[in-house]
C-alpha positions in Angstrom: -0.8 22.7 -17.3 -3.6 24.9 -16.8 -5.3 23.7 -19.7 -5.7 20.3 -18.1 -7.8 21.7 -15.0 -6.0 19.2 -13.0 -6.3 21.2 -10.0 -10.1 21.6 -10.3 -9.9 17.6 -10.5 -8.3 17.2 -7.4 -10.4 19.9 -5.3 -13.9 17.8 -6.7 -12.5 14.9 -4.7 -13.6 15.4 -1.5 -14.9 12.4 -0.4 -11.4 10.4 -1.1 -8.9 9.5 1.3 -5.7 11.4 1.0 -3.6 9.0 -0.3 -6.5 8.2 -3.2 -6.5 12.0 -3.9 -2.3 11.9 -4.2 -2.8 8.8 -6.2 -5.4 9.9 -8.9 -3.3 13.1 -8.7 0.0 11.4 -9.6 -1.8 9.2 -12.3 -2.9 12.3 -14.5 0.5 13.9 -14.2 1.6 10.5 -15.6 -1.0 10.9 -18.3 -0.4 14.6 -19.3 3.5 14.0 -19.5 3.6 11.1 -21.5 0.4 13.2 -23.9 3.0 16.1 -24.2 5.6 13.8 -25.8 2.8 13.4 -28.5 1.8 17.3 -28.8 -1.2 16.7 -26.7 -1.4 20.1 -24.8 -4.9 20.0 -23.7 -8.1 17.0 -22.9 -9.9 17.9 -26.0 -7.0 16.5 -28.1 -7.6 13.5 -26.3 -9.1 10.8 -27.9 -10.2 7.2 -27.8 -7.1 5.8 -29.6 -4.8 8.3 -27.5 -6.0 7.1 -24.4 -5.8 3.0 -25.6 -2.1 3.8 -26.8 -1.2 5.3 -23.3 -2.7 2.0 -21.5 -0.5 0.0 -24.1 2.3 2.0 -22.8 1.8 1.5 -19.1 1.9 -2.6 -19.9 4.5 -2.7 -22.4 7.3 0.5 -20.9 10.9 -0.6 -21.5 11.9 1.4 -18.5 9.1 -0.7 -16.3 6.2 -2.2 -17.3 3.3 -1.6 -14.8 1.9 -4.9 -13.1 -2.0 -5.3 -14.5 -3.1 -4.0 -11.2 -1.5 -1.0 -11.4 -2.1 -0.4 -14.8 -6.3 -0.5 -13.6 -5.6 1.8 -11.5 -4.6 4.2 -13.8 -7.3 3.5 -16.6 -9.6 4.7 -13.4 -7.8 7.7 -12.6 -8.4 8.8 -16.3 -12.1 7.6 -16.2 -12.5 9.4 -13.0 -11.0 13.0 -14.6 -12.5 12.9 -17.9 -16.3 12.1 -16.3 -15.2 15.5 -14.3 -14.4 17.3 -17.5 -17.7 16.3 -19.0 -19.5 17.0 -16.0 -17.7 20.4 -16.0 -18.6 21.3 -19.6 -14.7 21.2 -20.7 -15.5 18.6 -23.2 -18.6 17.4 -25.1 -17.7 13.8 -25.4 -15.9 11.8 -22.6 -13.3 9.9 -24.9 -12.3 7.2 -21.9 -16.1 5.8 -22.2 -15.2 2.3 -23.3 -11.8 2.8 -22.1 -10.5 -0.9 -20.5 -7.9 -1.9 -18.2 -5.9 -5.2 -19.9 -7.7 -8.4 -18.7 -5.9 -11.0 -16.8 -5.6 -12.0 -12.9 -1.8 -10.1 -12.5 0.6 -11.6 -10.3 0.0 -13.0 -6.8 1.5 -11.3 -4.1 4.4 -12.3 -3.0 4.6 -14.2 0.5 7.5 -14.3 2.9 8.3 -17.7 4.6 9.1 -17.8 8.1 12.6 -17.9 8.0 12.4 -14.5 6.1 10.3 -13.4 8.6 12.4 -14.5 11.6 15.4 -13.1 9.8 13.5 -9.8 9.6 11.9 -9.6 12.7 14.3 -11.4 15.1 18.0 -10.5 13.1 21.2 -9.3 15.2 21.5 -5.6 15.2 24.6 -4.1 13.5 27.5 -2.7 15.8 26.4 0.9 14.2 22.8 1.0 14.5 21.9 3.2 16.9 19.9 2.0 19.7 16.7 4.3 19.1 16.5 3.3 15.3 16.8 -0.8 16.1 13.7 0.3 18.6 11.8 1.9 16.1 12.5 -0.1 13.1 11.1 -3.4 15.7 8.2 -1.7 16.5 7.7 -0.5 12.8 8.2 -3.9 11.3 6.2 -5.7 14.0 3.5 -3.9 13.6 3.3 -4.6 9.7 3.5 -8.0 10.0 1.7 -8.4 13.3 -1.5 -6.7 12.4 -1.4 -6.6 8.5 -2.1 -2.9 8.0 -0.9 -0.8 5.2 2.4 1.2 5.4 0.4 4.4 4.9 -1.8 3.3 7.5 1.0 2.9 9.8 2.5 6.4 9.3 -0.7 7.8 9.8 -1.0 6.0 13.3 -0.5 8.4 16.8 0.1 7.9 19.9 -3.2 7.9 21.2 -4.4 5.1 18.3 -2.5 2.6 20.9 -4.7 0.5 23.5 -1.2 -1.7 24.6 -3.5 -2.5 27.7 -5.9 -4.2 25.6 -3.5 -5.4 22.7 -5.4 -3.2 20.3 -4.3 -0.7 17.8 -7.2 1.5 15.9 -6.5 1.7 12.5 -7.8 4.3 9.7 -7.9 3.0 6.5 -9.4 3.2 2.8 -12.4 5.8 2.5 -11.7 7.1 6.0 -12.8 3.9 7.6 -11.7 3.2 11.1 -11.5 -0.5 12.2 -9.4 -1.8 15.3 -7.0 -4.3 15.0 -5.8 -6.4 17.5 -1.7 -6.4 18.2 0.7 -9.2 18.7 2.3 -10.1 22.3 5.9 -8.9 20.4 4.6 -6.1 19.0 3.2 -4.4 22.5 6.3 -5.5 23.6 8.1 -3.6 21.0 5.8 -0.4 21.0 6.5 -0.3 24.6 9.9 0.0 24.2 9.7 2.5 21.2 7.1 4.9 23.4 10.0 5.0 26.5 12.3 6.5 23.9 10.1 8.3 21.8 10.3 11.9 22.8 13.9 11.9 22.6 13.7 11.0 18.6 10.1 12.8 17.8 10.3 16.7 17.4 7.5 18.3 19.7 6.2 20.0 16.4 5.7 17.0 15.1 2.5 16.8 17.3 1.1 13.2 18.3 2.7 10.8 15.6 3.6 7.9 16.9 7.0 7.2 14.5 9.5 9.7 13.6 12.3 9.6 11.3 15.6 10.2 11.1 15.0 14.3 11.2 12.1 14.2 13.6 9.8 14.3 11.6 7.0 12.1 10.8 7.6 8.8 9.3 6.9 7.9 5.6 6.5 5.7 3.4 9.7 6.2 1.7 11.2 5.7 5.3 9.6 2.6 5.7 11.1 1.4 2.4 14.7 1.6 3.8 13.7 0.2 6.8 13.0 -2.6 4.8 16.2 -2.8 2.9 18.3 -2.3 5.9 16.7 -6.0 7.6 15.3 -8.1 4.9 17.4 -10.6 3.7 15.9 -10.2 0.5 14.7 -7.2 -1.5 11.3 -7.0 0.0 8.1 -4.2 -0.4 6.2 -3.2 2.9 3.4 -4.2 1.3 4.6 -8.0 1.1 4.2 -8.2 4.9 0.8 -7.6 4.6 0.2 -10.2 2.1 2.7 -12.3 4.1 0.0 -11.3 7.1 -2.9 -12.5 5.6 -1.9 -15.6 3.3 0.1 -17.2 7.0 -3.4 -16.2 9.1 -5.1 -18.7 6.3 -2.7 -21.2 6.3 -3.4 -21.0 10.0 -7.1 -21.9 9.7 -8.3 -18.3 10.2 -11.7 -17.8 8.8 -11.9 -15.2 5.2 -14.4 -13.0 6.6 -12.2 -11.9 9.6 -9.3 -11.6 7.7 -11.3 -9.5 6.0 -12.0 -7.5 8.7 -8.2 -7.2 9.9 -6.9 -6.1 6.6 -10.1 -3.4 5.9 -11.4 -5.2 2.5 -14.6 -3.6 1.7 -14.9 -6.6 -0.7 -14.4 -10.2 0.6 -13.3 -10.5 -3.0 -10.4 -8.7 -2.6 -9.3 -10.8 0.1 -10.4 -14.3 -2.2 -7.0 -13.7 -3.6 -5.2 -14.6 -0.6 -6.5 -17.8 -0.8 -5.1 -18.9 -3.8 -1.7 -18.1 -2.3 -2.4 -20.4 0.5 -4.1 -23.1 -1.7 -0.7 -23.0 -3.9 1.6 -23.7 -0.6 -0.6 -26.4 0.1 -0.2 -28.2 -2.7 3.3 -27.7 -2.4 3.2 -29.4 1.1 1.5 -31.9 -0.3 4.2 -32.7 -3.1 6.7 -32.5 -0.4 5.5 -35.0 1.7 2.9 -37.0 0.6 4.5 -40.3 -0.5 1.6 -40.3 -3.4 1.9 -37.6 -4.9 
C-alpha cells in the first residue's frame, strides 16, 4: 500500500471538508483494490486504458452498478491523486489527463409525496420504542425534511448551532461554509422536546453534539440510515428528504436562488435540477386533471 502514497494524498488535502477528504480517501482504496485484482501494485503501472477499464467497471459492476453521478465522482478522486503524484515527482506522465466521467444527466432524485411524508413524520410509535428514541428520531427526521440539510450536516450540528428562539439552525456545509437555515414550527417543537431529554441519552464525553445514539455516542450517518428504515413506509435514503425538501419548496412557488441558499449550492446549477423534478409533477397534475389533456 505504501507504494500508492495514499496517505501523502490525503495529508495534501487540507483545504477539503472532512467528509470530501474520507470520500476521495474511500475512492482510491476502491481504485487500488480493484488494480490489485489486475497485478497493478503501484501508480506507475497505471495507465490510460487501466484507468478507462476501471470507469467501465464502476458503470457496468454486476454486484452494483454505480449511478453516473457517483461514477464522476470517482473519475475526480483519481484526477485529483494522480495530478498529486505528478506534482510530487512519483510519475512523469499523469495517465488520468483525458480521463472522462460517462456522459448522460443520471437519474433524478427521488421525491417523497406527502403521504410518505406524513407517514414518516407523523406515524404511530410502536408499543417498544422507547420514549427517548421516538424523541430523537422526530427531531432527527424533522429536521431533514424541515430545513433540507445533509445527513452529515446534521450529525455535525451541536447544541449551541440551535437559535429555537429565532427558528434558526446554523448549518456548516461543503468547503467549510456556514449558512443559517431557518427551522420549521414542528421541528422547534420537536428539538425542544429532544433537548429536555438529552443529557440522559448523550454521554458527557461526548461533548456538545446535539444527537446521540444508541451507545451515547455521537450520531452517524449509518444511524440515521436505520432511523430511516424503522419509519418510512418505503425503503427510503436520507438524502431523498432533502431532494423531497427542495423539489416540494418549488412546487410551492419558492424562488431557485433561495433554495439555493437553504440547501448550500455553490452553483445555482446544481440546484436547476430540482426543477425538472417539479416541472415533471406538474405535468403530471396537468394530465390528471385537465379535461384537455
Amino acid at each position: 500500500m505504501a507504494a500508492w502514497h495514499v496517505e501523502g494524498f490525503v495529508a495534501s488535502l487540507t483545504g477539503s471538508a472532512a467528509n470530501t477528504v474520507a470520500a476521495y480517501r474511500s475512492d482510491l482504496l476502491a481504485f487500488v483494490e480493484w488494480a490489485a485484482t489486475r497485478d497493478v501494485v503501484a501508480p506507475d503501472h497505471v495507465d490510460r486504458l487501466l484507468l478507462r477499464r476501471y470507469v467501465a467497471f464502476l458503470g457496468a459492476n454486476p454486484d452494483g452498478a454505480m449511478a453516473r453521478r457517483s461514477v464522476a465522482r470517482h473519475v475526480s478522486s483519481l484526477r485529483r491523486y494522480f495530478r498529486y503524484l505528478r506534482r510530487e515527482g512519483v510519475l512523469e506522465i499523469d495517465p488520468s489527463t483525458s480521463l472522462r466521467a460517462p456522459s448522460g444527466d443520471g437519474r433524478l432524485p427521488r421525491v417523497l409525496d406527502h403521504a410518505d411524508v406524513s407517514t414518516l413524520l407523523d406515524g404511530p410509535a410502536s408499543e417498544d420504542e422507547p420514549h427517548w428514541r421516538r424523541l430523537r428520531d422526530d427531531a432527527v427526521l424533522e429536521l431533514l425534511y424541515g430545513s433540507g440539510m445533509r445527513v452529515g450536516e446534521l450529525c455535525g450540528l451541536q447544541v449551541d448551532s440551535l437559535d429555537l428562539a429565532a427558528g434558526a439552525v446554523s448549518v456548516w456545509g461543503k468547503g467549510s461554509k456556514q449558512r443559517r437555515v431557518p427551522l420549521s414550527d414542528p421541528a422547534v417543537v420537536a428539538l425542544r422536546a429532544w433537548l429536555a431529554i438529552r443529557s440522559d441519552v448523550v454521554l458527557p464525553e461526548t461533548g456538545p453534539a446535539l444527537f446521540g445514539n444508541e451507545r451515547g455516542r455521537v450520531l452517524t450517518p449509518r444511524d440515521v440510515r436505520r432511523i430511516l428504515d424503522r419509519r418510512s413506509p418505503q425503503p427510503t435514503h436520507p438524502h431523498a428528504l432533502r431532494h423531497t425538501f427542495a423539489t416540494h419548496l418549488l412546487d410551492g412557488g419558492a424562488d431557485l436562488r433561495a433554495v439555493q441558499e437553504l440547501l448550500g449550492h455553490a452553483d445555482v446549477s446544481t440546484t436547476q435540477r430540482y426543477t425538472h423534478v417539479s416541472n415533471h409533477r406538474l405535468r403530471e397534475a396537468y394530465a390528471e386533471a385537465h379535461p384537455r389533456a
